[in-house]
N, C-alpha and C positions, 0 to 999 in steps of 0.2 A: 416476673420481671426479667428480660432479656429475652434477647433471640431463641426458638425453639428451629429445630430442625426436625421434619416429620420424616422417619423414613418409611416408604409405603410393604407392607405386608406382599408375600408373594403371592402375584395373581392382580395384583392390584397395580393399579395405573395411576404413576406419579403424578401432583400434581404441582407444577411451576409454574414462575412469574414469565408473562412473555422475554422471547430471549428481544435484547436489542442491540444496540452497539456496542462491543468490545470497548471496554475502556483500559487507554493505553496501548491500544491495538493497532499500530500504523497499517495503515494501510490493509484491513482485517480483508475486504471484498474485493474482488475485483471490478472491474470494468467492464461494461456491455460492451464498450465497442475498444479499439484501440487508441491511447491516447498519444496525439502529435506529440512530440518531441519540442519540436520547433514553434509552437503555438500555446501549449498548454498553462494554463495557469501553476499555481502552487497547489488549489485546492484541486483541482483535477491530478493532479502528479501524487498526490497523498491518496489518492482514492490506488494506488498500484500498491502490490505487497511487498513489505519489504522500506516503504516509501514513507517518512514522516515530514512532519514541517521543516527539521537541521538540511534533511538532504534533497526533500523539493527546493529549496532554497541555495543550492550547493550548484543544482541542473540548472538552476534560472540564471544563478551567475556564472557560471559556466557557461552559457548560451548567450549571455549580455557580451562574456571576453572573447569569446571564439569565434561569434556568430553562429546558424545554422548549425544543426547536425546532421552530417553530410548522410551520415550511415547510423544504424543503433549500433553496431560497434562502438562509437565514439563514444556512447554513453560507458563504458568502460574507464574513459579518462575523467570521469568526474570524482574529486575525490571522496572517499568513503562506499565507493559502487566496486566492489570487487566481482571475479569470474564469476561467482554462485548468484548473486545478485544480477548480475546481468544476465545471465541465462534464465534467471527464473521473471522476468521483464521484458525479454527478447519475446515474446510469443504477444505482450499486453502492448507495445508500444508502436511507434512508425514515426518516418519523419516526410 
């Protein structure tokens, strides 16, 4: 009764549950391609690292008050998007 945990013998080759989606994980994968700024959904902006539903949510109404993003800089001004965050987004995004 209850959970066992196997640990495998040395030489032996572990065996686990396929891995699947991080749970809790914003934004665990990136992007194939770059996502617009200026177009993107919420669920496309969540698929960036770094990115969950409070702050895809934060770019969208930022983008309703501002309009366009002229530049990804600008994503800097969104709030909750600090330097680290935007450099690590600058390479995933475009507008």
């Amino acid at each position: 009764p209850g959970d066992r945990s196997e640990v495998p013998r040395q030489g032996e080759t572990p065996t686990a549950a396929p891995a699947g989606p991080a749970v809790g994980g914003a934004g665990s994968a990136s992007p194939s391609a770059p996502v617009d700024l200026n177009t993107a959904t919420a669920e496309q902006l969540e698929t960036l690292p770094r990115v969950g539903p409070s702050l895809a949510a934060r770019i969208i109404a930022w983008r309703s008050a501002h309009g366009r993003f002229a530049r990804i800089a600008d994503l800097g001004r969104v709030p909750g998007i600090g330097d680290r965050t935007l450099a690590s987004l600058t390479p995933l995004v475009r507008v």
